[in-house]
MOPAC internal coordinates of N, CA, C and O (Angstrom, degrees):
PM7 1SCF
backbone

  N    0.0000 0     0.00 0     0.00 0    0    0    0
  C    1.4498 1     0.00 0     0.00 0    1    0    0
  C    1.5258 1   109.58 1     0.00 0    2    1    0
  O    1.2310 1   125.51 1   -46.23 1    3    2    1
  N    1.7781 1   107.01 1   133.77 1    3    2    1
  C    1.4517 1    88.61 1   168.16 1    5    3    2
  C    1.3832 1   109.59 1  -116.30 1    6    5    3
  O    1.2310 1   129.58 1   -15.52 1    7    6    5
  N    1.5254 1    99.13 1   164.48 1    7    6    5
  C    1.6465 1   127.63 1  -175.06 1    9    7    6
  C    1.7248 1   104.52 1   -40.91 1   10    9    7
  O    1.2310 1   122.49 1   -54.22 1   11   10    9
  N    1.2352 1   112.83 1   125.78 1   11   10    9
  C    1.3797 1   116.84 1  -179.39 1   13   11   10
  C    1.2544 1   113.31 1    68.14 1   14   13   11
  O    1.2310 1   110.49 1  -153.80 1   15   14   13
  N    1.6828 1   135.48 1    26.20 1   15   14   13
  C    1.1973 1   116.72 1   178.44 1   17   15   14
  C    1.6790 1    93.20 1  -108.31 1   18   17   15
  O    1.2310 1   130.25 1   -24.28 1   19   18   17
  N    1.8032 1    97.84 1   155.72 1   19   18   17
  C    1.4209 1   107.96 1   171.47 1   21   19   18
  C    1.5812 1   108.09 1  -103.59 1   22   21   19
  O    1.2310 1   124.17 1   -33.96 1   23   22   21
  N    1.2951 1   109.61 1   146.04 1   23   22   21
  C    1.1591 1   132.01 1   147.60 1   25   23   22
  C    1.4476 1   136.72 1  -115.84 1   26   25   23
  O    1.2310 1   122.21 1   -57.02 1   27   26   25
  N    1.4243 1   113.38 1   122.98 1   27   26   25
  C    1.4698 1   135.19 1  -138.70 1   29   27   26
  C    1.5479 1    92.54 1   -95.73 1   30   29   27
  O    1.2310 1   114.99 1   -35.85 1   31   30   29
  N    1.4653 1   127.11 1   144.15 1   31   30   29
  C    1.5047 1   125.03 1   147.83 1   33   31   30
  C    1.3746 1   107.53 1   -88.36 1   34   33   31
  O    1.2310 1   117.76 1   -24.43 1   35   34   33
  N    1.4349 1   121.87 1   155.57 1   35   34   33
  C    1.5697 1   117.78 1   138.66 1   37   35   34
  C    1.9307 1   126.06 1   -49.36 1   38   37   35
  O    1.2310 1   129.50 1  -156.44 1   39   38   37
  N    0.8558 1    99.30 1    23.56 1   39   38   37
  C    1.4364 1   106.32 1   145.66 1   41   39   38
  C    0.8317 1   115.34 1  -135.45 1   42   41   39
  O    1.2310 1   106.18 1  -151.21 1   43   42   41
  N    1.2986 1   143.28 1    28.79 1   43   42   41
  C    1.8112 1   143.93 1   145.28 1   45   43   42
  C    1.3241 1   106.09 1    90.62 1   46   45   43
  O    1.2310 1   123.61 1  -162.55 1   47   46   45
  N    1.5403 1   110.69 1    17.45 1   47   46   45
  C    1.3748 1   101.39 1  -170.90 1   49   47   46
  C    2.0694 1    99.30 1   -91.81 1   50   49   47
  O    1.2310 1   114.13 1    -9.30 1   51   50   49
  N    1.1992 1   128.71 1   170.70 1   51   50   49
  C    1.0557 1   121.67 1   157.53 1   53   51   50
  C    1.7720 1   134.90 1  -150.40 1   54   53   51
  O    1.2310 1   116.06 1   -42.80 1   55   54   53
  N    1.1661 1   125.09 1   137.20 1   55   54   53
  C    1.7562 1   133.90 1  -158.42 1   57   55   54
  C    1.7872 1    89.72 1  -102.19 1   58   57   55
  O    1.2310 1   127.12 1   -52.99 1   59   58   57
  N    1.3302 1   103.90 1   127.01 1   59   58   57
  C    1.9387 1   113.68 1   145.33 1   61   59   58
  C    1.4548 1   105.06 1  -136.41 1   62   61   59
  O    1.2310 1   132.63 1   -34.70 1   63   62   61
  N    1.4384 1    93.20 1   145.30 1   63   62   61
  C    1.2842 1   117.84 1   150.48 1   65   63   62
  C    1.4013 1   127.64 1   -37.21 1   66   65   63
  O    1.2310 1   119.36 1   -68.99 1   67   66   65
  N    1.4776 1   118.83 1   111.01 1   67   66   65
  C    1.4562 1   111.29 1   167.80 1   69   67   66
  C    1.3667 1   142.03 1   -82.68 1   70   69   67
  O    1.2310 1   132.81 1  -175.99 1   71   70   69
  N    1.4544 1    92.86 1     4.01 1   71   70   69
  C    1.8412 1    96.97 1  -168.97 1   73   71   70
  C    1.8199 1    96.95 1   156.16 1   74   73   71
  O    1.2310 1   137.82 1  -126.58 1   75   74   73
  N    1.6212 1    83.07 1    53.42 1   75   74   73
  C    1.7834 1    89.70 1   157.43 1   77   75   74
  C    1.2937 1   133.75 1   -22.39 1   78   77   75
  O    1.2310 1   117.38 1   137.83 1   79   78   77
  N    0.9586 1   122.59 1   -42.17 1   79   78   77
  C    1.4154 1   147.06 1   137.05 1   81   79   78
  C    1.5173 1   147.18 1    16.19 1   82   81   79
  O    1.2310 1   138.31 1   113.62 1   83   82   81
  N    1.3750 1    82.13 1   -66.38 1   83   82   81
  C    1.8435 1   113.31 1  -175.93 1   85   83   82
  C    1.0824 1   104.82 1  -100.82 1   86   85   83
  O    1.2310 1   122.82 1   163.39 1   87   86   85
  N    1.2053 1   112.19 1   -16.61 1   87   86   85
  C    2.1920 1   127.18 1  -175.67 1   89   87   86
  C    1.6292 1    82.64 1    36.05 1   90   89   87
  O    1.2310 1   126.60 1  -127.51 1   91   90   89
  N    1.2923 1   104.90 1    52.49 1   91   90   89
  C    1.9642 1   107.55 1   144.21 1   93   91   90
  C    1.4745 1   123.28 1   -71.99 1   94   93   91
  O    1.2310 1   118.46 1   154.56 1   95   94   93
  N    1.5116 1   120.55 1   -25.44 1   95   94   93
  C    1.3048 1   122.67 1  -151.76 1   97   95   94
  C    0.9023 1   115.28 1    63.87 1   98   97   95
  O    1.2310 1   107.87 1  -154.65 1   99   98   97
  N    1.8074 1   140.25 1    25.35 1   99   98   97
  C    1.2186 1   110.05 1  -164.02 1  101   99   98
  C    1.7659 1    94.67 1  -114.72 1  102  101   99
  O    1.2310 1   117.71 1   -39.00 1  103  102  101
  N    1.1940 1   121.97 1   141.00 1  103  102  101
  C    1.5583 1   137.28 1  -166.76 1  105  103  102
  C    2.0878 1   116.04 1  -122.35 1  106  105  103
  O    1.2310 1   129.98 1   -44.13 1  107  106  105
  N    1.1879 1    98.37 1   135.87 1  107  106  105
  C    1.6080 1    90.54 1   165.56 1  109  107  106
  C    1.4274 1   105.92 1  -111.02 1  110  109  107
  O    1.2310 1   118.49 1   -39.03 1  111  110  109
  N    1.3794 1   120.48 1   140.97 1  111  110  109
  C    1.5126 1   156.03 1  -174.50 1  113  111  110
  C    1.5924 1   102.34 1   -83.68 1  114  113  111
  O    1.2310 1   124.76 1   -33.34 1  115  114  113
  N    1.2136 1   108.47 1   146.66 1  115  114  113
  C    1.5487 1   117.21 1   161.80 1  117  115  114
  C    1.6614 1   112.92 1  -172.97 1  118  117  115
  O    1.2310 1   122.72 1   -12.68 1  119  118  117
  N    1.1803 1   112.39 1   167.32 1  119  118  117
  C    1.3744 1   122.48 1   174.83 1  121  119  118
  C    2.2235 1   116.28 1   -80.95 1  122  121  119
  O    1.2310 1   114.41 1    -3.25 1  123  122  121
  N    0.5244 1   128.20 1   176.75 1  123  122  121
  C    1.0253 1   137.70 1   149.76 1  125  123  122
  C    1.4910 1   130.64 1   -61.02 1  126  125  123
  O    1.2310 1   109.25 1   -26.39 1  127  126  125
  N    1.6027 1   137.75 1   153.61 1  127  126  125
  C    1.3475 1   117.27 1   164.96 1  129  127  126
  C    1.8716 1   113.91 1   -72.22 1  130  129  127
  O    1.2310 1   128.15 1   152.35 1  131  130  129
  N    1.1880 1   101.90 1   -27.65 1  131  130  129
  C    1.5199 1   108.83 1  -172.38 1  133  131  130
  C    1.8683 1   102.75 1   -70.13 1  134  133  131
  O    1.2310 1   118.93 1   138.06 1  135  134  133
  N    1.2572 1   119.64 1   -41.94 1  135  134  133
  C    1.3925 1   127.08 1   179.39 1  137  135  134
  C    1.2847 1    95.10 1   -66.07 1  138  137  135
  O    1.2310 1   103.81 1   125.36 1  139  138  137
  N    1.2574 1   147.42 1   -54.64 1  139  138  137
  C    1.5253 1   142.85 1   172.12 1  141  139  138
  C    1.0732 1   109.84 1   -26.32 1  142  141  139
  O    1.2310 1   126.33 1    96.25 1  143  142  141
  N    1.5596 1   105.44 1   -83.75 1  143  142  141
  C    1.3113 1   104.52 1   171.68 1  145  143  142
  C    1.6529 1   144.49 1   -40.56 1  146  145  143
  O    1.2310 1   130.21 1   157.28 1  147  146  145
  N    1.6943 1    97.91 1   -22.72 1  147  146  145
  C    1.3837 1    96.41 1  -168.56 1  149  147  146
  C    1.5983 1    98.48 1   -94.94 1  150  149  147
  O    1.2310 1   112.23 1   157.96 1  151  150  149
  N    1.3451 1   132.26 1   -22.04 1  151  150  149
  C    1.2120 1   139.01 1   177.73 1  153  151  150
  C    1.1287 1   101.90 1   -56.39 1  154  153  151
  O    1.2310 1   105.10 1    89.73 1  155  154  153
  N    1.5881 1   145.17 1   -90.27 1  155  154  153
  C    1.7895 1   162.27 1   164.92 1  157  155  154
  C    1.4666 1    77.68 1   152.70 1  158  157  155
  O    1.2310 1   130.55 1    50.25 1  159  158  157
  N    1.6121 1    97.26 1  -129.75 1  159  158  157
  C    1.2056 1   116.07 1  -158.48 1  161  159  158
  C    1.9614 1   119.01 1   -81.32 1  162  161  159
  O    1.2310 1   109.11 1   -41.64 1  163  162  161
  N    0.9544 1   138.01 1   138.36 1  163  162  161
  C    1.4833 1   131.72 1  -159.12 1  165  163  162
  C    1.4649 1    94.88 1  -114.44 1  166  165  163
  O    1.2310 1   130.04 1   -64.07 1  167  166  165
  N    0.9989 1    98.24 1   115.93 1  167  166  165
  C    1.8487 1   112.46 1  -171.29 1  169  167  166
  C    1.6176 1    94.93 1   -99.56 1  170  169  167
  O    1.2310 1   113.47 1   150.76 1  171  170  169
  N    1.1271 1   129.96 1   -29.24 1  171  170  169
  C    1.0870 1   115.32 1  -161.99 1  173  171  170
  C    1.6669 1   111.16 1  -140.63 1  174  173  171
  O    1.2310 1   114.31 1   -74.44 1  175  174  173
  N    1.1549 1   128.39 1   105.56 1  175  174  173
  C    1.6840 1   124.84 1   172.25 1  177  175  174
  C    1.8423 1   111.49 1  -111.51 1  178  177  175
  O    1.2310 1   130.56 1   -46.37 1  179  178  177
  N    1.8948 1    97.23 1   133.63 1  179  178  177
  C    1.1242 1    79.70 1   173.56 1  181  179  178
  C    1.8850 1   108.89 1  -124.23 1  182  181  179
  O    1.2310 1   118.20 1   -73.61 1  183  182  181
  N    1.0440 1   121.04 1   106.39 1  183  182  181
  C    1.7273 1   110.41 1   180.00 1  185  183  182
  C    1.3387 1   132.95 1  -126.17 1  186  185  183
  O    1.2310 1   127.01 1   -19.79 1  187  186  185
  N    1.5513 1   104.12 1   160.21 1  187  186  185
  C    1.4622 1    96.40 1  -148.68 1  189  187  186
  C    1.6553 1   120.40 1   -78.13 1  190  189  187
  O    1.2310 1   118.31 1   -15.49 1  191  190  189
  N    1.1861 1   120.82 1   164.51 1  191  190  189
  C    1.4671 1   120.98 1   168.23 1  193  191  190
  C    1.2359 1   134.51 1   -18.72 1  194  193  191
  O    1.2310 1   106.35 1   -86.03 1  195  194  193
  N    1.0814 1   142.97 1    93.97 1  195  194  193
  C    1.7978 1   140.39 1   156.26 1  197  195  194
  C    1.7410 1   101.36 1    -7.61 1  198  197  195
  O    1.2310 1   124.81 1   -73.42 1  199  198  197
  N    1.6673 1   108.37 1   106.58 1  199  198  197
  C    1.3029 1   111.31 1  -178.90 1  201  199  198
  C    1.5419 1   120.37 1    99.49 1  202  201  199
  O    1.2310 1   123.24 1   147.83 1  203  202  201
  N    1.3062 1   111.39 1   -32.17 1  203  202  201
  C    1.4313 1   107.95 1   157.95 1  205  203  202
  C    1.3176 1   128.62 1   -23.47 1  206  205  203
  O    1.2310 1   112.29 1   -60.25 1  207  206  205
  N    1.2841 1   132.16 1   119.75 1  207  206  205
  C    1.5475 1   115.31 1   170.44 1  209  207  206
  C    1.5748 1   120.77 1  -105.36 1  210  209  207
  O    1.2310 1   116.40 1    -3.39 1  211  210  209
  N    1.3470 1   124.44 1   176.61 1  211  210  209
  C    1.6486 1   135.26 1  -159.20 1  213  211  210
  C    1.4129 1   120.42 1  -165.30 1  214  213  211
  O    1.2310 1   124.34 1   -44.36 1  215  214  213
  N    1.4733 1   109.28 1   135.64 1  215  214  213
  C    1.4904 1   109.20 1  -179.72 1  217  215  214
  C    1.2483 1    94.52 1  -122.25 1  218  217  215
  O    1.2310 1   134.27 1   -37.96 1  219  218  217
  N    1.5608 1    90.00 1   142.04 1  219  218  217
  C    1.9627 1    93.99 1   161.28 1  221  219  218
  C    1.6365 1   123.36 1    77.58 1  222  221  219
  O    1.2310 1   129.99 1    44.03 1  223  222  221
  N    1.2938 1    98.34 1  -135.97 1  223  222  221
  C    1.0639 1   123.15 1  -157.39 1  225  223  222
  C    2.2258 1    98.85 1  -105.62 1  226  225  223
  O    1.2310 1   132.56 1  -177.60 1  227  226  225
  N    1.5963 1    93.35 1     2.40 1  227  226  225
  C    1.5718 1    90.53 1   173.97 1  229  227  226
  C    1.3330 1   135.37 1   -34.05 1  230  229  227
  O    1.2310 1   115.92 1   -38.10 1  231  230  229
  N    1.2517 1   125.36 1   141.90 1  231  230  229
  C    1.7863 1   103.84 1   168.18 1  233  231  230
  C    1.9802 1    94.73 1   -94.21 1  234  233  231
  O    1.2310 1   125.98 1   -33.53 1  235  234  233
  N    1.3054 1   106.12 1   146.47 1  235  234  233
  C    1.6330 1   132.99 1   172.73 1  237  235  234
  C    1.0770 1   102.51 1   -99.04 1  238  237  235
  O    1.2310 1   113.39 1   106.41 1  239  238  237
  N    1.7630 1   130.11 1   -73.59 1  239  238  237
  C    1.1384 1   119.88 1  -107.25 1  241  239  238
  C    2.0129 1    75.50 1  -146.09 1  242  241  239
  O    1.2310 1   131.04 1    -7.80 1  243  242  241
  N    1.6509 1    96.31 1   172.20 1  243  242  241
  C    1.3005 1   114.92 1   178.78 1  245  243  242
  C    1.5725 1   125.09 1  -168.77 1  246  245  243
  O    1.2310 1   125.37 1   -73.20 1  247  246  245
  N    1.7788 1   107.28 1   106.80 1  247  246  245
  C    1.2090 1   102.29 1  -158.38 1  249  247  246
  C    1.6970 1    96.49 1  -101.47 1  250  249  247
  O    1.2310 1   113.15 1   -19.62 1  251  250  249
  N    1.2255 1   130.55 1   160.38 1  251  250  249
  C    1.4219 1   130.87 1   130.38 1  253  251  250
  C    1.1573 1   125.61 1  -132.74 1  254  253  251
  O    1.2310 1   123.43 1     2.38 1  255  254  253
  N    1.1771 1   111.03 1  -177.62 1  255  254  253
  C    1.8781 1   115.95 1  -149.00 1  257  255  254
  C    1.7007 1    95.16 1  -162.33 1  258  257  255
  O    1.2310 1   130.80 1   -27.97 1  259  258  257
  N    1.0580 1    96.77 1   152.03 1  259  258  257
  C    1.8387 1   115.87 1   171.85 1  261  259  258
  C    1.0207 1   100.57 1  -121.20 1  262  261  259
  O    1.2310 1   120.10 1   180.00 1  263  262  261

């Protein structure tokens, strides 16, 4: 894996590396620009703790939108 690269799901979601480096595991999350767009407005985010950990295919996080 390299430093700063994203990897995308088919749900537009996407994981990078923050600092390959430290071999922390530790990663920042984001949506896609197309999922932005297709969501509108996000009324509601819910995510987990600074330090939390995750395997797989876990669910973290929980957005909604109107």
């Amino acid at each position: 894996c390299f430093y700063n690269q994203r990897y995308f799901t088919k749900k537009h979601e996407w994981v990078e590396l923050t600092d390959a480096n430290k071999k922390q595991n530790e990663v920042r999350i984001g949506i896609s620009d197309y999922a932005q767009r297709a969501l509108g407005d996000v009324v509601y985010c819910e995510l987990p703790s600074i330090g939390a950990k995750f395997k797989g295919d876990d669910t973290f996080a929980t957005l909604e939108s109107v």
